[in-house]
C-alpha positions in Angstrom: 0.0 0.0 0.0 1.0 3.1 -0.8 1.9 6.1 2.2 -0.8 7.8 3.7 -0.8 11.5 4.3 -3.8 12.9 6.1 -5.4 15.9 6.2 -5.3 16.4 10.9 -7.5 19.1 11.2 -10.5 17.3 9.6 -9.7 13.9 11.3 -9.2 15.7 14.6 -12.8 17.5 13.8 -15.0 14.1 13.4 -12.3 12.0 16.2 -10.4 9.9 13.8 -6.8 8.8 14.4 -4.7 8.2 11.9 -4.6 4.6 12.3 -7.6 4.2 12.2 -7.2 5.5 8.4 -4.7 3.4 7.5 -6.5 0.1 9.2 -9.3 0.6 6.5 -7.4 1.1 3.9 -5.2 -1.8 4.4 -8.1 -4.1 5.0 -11.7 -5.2 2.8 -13.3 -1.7 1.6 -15.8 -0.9 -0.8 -13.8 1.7 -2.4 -15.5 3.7 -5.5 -15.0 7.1 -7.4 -16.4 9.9 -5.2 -19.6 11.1 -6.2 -20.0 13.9 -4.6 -16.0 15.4 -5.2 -13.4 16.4 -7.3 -12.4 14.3 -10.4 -9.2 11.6 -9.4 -11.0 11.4 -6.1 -11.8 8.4 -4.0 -15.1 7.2 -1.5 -13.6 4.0 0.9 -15.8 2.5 3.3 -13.8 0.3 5.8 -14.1 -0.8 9.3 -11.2 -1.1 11.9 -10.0 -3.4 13.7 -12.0 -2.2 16.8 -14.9 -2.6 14.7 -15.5 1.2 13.5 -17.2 1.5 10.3 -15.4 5.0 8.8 -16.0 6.8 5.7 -12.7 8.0 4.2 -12.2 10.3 1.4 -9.0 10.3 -0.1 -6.9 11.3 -4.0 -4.5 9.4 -5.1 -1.1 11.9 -5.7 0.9 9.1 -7.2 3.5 8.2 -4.5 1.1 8.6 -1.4 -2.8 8.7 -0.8 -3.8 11.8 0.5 -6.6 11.7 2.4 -8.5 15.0 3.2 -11.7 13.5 4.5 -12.9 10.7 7.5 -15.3 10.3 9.6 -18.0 7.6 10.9 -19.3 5.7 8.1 -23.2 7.1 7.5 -25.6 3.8 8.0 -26.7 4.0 4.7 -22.7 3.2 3.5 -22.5 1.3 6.3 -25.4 -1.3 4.8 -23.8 -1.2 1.4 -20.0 -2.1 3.2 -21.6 -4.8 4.8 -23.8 -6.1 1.9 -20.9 -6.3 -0.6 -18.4 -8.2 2.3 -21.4 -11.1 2.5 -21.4 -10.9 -1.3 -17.8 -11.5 -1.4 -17.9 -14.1 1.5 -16.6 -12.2 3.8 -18.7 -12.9 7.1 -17.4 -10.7 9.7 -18.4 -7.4 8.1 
């Protein structure tokens, strides 16, 4: 996986670590293009280790993923995370 640059301020503003980030991103995510953002940008939905659904936003800058956006995944994304896992047999979603 590529490095992870985040943006603090807006992690620190919904209570997000860092780690938390990465743990998604390095685990099963339904990750699509962002429909709501920029062009070249990114919509993860992941869940950490502790068992935190996030939502992560994040553009990919070539040598690192820069991620300006994360917070509690809504339920609605939530539903979709956990329907594609069971699709994919992944049980513990």
């Amino acid at each position: 996986m590529k490095p992870v640059r985040c943006h603090f301020a807006n992690l620190a503003r919904h209570g997000v670590r860092q780690e938390e980030v990465r743990e998604c991103l390095a685990r099963k995510h339904v990750k699509s293009r962002n429909p709501s953002g920029p062009r070249g940008t990114y919509l993860v939905v992941g869940k950490t280790y502790a068992g935190r659904h996030l939502e992560i936003v994040f553009e990919d800058r070539g040598d690192h993923l820069w991620v300006f956006h994360a917070m509690d995944a809504r339920p609605r994304l939530v539903r979709l995370f956990r329907m594609r896992m069971r699709r994919h047999g992944h049980e513990d979603a």
